[in-house]
N, C-alpha and C positions, 0 to 999 in steps of 0.2 A: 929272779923268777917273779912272772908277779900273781900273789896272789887273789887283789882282790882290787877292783878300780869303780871309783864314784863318780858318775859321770851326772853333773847338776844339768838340769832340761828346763826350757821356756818356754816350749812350744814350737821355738821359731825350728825351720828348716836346716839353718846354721847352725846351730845345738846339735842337731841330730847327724850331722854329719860325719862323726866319729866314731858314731856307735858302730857300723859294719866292718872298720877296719879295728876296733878293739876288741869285738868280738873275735873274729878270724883270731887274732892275736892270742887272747884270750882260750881258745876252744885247744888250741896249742900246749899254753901252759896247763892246763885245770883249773885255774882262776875264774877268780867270778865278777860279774861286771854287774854294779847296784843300781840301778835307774834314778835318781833322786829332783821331784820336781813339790817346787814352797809353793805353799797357798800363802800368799801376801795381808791380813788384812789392809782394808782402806778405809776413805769415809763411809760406803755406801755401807760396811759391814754394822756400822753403829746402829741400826733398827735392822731390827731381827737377824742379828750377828750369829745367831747360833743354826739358823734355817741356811745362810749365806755360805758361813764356812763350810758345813756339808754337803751344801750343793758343790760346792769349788772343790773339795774334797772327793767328791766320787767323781767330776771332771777331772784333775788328775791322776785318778789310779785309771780311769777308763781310756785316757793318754798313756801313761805308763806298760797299761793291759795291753793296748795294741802295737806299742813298741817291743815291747819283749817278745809277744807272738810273732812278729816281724825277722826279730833275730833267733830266735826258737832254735832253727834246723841249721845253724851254727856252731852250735856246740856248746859253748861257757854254762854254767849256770847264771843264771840271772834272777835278781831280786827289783822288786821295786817297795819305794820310800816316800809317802806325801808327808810332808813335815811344813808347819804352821811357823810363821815367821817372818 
């Protein structure tokens, strides 16, 4: 049984292509399906790194936000995770 799947996200369309059938999957078990998308720093982060990361930061939960809403009426519970790295 599964309870609980991490599905890492890029943005890309390919990424996302497994979220509706893990979901279904998922709303099945009662497992829960995590949404997990890195904010990367780079060069540009090196001047004003702290203003950068949070803007890229609220651009993937606001990514994340509307994937979840998307799978919503699915059924799983869903989580999302922005994590730096």
């Amino acid at each position: 049984m599964l309870k609980n799947v991490l599905v890492p996200l890029d943005g890309s369309k390919l990424a996302e292509v497994v979220l509706e059938p893990m979901a279904s999957l998922l709303a099945k078990t009662g497992g829960t399906l995590t949404l997990v998308h890195a904010v990367t720093p780079g060069r540009q982060f090196l001047l004003n790194a702290r203003a950068l990361v949070q803007r890229e930061r609220r651009h993937s939960a606001d990514y994340l936000a509307r994937l979840a809403e998307r799978l919503g009426d699915q059924g799983p519970g869903i989580q999302e995770r922005v994590v730096e790295g």
